[in-house]
C-alpha positions in Angstrom: 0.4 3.1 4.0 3.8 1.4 4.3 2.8 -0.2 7.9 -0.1 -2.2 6.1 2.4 -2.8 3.0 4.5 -4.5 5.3 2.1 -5.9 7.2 0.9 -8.0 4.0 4.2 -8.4 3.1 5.0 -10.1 6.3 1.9 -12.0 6.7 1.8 -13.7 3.4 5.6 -14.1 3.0 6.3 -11.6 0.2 8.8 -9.9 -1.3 8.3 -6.6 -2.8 7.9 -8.2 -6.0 5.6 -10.3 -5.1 3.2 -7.9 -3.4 3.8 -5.5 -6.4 2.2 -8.6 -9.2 -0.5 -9.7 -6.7 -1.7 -5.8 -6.5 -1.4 -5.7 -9.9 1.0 -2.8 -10.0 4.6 -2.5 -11.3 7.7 -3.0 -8.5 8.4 1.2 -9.3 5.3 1.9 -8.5 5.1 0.3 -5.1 8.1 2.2 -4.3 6.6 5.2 -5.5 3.9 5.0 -3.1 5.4 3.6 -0.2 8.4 7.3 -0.8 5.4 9.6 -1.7 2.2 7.8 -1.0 0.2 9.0 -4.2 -1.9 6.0 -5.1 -4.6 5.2 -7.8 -7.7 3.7 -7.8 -5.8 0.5 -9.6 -3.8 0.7 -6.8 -6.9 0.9 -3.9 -8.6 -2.1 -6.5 -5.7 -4.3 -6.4 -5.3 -4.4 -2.6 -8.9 -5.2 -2.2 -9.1 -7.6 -4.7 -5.7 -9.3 -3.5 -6.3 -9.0 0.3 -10.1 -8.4 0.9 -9.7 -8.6 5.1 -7.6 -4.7 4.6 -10.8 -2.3 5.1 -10.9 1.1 2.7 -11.0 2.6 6.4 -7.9 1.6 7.6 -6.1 2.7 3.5 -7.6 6.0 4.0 -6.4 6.6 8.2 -2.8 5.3 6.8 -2.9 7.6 4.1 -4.1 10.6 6.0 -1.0 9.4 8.4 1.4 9.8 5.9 0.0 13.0 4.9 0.3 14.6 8.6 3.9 13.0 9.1 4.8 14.7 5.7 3.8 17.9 7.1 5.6 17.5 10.1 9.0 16.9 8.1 
C-alpha cells in the first residue's frame, strides 16, 4: 500500500496533505494506513474516484504484501 501511496504522490506532485483531501480522508488517517495498513471502503472509494488508472487488483496484492511482510516482522 505505501509503494502505490507514493507512487501517486510522486506522480501528481503531492504532499501528504494533499493526497489525504483528494482521497477524501483526514492526514491521520493516511498515516494510519500507510503504519498499519487497515483501510475502509471510503478509503478504497476515494482512491478510485481520485485516481481511476490504480486497479482494485493491484490495492488488494499491496495489501496482501503488507500483510505477509507484517508476518515476517
Amino acid at each position: 500500500m505505501i509503494s502505490i501511496l507514493n507512487e501517486l504522490k510522486y506522480r501528481y506532485n503531492l504532499n501528504e496533505q494533499q493526497l489525504a483531501q483528494k482521497i477524501g480522508i483526514s492526514r491521520s488517517q493516511l498515516y494510519r494506513i500507510k503504519k498499519k495498513g487497515k483501510i475502509s471502503k471510503k478509503f478504497i472509494i476515494g482512491i478510485k474516484n481520485a485516481f481511476p488508472e490504480v486497479s482494485i487488483d493491484k490495492l488488494i496484492e499491496s495489501l496482501n504484501q503488507q500483510e505477509e511482510y507484517r508476518k515476517i516482522s
